[in-house]
N, C-alpha and C positions, 0 to 999 in steps of 0.2 A: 344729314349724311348723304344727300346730294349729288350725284355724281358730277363733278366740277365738268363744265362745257368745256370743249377743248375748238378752237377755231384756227381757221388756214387763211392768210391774208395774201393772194399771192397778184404783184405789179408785174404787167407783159409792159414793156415797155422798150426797144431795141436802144434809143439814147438815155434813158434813165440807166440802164443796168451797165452800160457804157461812162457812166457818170458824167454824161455832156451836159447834164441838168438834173437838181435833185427831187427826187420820187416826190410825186403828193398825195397818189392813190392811196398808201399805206398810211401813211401818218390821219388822212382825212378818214377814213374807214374804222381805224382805231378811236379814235376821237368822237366819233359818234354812235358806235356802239358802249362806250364808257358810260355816254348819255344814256344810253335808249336801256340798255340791260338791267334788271334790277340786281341781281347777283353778282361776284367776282366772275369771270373765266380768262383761258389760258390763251396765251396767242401764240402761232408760228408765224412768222413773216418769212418772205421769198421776193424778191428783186428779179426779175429772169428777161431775156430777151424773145422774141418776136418767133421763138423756133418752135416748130410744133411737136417734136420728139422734147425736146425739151419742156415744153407747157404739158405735155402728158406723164411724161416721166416726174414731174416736181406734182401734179396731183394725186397718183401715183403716192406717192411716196407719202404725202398729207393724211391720205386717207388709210391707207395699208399699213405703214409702220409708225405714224405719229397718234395714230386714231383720232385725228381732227374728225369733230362729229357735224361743222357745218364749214366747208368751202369757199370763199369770195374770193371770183378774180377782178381786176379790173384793167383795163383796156384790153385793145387790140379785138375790136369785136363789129369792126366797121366793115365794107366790102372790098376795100383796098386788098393787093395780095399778101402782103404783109402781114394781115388781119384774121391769124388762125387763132386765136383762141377760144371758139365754139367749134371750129372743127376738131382740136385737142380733148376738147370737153365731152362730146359727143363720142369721140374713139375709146375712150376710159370707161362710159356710164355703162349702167345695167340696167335702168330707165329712165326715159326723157319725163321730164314734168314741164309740157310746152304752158303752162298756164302763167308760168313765171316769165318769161321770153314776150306772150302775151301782154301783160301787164305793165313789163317795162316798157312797151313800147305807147301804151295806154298813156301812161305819166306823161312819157317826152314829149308827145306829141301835145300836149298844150303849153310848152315852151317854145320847140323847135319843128319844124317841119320834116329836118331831112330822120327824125326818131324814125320814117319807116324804113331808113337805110342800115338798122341795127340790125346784128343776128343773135342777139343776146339770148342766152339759152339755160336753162334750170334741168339738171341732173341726178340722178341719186346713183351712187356707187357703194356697191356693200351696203352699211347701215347708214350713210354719209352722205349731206345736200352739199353740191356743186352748184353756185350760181355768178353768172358772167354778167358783170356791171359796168356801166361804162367808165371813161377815163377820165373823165374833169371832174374834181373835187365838188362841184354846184351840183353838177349832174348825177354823183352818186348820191351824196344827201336829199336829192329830188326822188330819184328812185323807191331810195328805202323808204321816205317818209311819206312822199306822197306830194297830192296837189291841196294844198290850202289856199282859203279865200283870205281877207285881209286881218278877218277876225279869228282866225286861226280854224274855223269847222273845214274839214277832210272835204274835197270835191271829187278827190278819186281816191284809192288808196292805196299807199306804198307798198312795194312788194315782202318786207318784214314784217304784215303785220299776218302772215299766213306763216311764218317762217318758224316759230313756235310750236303752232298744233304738227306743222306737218315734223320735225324732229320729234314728236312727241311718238307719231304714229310709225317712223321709221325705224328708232331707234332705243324709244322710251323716256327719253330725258325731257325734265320737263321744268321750262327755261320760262320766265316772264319780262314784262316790257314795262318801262314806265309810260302810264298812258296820256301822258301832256308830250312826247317825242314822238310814241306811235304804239296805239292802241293792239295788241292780239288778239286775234278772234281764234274762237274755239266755239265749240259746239258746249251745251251744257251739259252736257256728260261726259265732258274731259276737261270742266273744272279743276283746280289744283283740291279739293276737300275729296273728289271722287278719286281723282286720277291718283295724288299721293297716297292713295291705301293700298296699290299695290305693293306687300310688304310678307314677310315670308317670315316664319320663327326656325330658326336652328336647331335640332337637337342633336346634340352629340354623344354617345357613351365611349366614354374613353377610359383607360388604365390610368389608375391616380398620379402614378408617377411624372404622366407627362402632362399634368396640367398646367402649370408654368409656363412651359414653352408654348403649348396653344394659349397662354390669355395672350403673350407675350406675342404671340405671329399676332395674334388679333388686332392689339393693340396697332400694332404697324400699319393696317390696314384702314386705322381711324375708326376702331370697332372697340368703346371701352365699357360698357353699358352688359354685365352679363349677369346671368342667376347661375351659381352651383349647388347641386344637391346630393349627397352621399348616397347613395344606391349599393343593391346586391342582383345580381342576375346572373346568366347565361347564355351562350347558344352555344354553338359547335363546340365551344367547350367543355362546357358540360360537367362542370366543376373538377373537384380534385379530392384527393383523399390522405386525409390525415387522421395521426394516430394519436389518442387519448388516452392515456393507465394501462397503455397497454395492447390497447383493441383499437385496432382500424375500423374508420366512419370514414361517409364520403360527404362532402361537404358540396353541397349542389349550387349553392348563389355565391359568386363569385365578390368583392367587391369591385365596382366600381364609381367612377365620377359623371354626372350627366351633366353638360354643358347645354344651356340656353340661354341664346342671342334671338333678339329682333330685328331684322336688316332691309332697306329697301330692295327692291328685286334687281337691282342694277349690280348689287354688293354681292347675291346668294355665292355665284362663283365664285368670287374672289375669296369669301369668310371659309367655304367648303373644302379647297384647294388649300389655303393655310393651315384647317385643322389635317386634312387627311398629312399634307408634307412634315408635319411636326407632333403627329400622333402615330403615327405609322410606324410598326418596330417589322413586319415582314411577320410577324410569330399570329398562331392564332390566339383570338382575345384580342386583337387591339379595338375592336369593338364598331359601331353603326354610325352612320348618321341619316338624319330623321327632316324633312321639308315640310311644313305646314304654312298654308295660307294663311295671311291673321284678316281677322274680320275688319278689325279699330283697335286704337291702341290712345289710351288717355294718360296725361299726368296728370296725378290727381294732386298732387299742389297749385297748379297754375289754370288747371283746365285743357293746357296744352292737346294737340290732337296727331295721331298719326305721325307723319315722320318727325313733326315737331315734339313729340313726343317719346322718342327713342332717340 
């Protein structure tokens, strides 16, 4: 349960987007992350011209209403005046991450000489990696992968293979790489066995009648995995009082339903927001919900662990 990467691929390019010739940034960028990813994720594509209200406004938009959680542009990152797409990148960020800008120019420079005429540049915006690649399909697969000798061992290393931990540390998500395209470094205590345990259990008490409708929001959210258990309690309520042969008794535990779910911490909002919107009656009684951190989580048929385990 995962939260699916959502990524922004966006071509500056004033005659591509003019259609004087057709795009390769995008198609080449797709294509090798297809490679490199272990997981599915989502793409947005963007085609745009050379205009720097425009290259801010389309990342802008990437990052803020599509919640792409990692950015790639590519061209227009040369010193020509044309060549605004780090000064677009730069006007959007909320911080530079100059070690990515560094690094690319690390790679190019044992292909090409003029690599120190890039301004290529690594950004984070909100919870969101911006990074500005260059324009030749050779040169962005150089980039991301790195410099390899003939036997295939890394002599420097691509700027993706940092691109992992650090969305991990931005944003939470935590993405892996196949390590024959390009290896990930992480520290070892943001392994996937540590880091996937970040994981939250739900309790919910709610009024029986709307239990349907909460499995049913849940469900929507990719959430099918629950425990229910009949309960009786209170609070502000404080029960109610009925009459038996005759004589009024007050009846102090209420019934109600306790819902618990296991979810990763990327999900807690969204499971919490579904139960409150479809348990919610306005009246008092509609009841709590409960956060707990979970330690580990095992299935005990497969051995399975932690999220692979819920």
């Amino acid at each position: 349960m995962t939260a699916l990467l959502k990524i922004g691929l966006v071509s500056v390019s004033d005659r591509a987007s003019a259609g004087v010739y057709q795009d390769q940034g995008i198609p080449e960028l797709q294509a090798w992350l297809e490679q490199a990813l272990v997981a599915p994720f989502h793409l947005e594509t963007r085609l745009i011209p050379d205009e720097q209200p425009i290259i801010e406004q389309t990342l802008k938009e990437l990052v803020d209403e599509q919640g792409c959680h990692l950015v790639l542009t590519t061209g227009g990152t040369g010193p020509a005046k044309r060549d605004v797409t780090p000064d677009a990148t730069l006007a959007v960020a909320d911080r530079e991450m100059p070690g990515f800008g560094e690094q690319m120019r690390q790679v190019s420079l044992h292909f090409v000489p003029t690599a120190i005429l890039s301004r290529q540049v690594g950004v984070i915006r909100k919870e969101s990696l911006i990074l500005n690649l260059p324009g030749q399909p050779k040169a962005i697969k150089e980039t991301l992968e790195g410099v390899k000798n003939k036997e295939g061992n890394v002599l420097v290393k691509g700027i993706f293979s940092a691109v992992p931990y650090c969305l991990q540390l931005i944003n939470g998500l935590y993405i892996d790489t196949k390590p024959e395209i390009i290896e990930s470094f992480r520290p070892k205590s943001a392994n996937a066995k540590i880091w996937r345990n970040s994981m939250k259990k739900i309790e919910a008490m709610i009024k029986p009648f709307k239990l349907d409708d909460v499995r049913e929001s849940l469900s929507d959210i990719g959430i099918s995995g629950m425990t229910i258990t009949e309960v009786r309690g209170f609070g502000r309520q404080k029960g109610h009082t009925e009459l038996y042969r005759g004589a009024e008794y007050m009846v102090d535990f209420l019934p109600k339903v306790k819902l618990e779910v296991v979810v990763p911490d990327e999900l807690v909002d969204q499971c919490i927001e579904a139960i409150i919107e479809t348990a919610q009656t306005g009246k008092i009684g509609d009841g709590k919900i409960f956060v707990y951190h979970v330690e580990r989580a095992i299935r005990i048929r497969t051995g399975e662990e932690n999220e692979d385990a819920i």
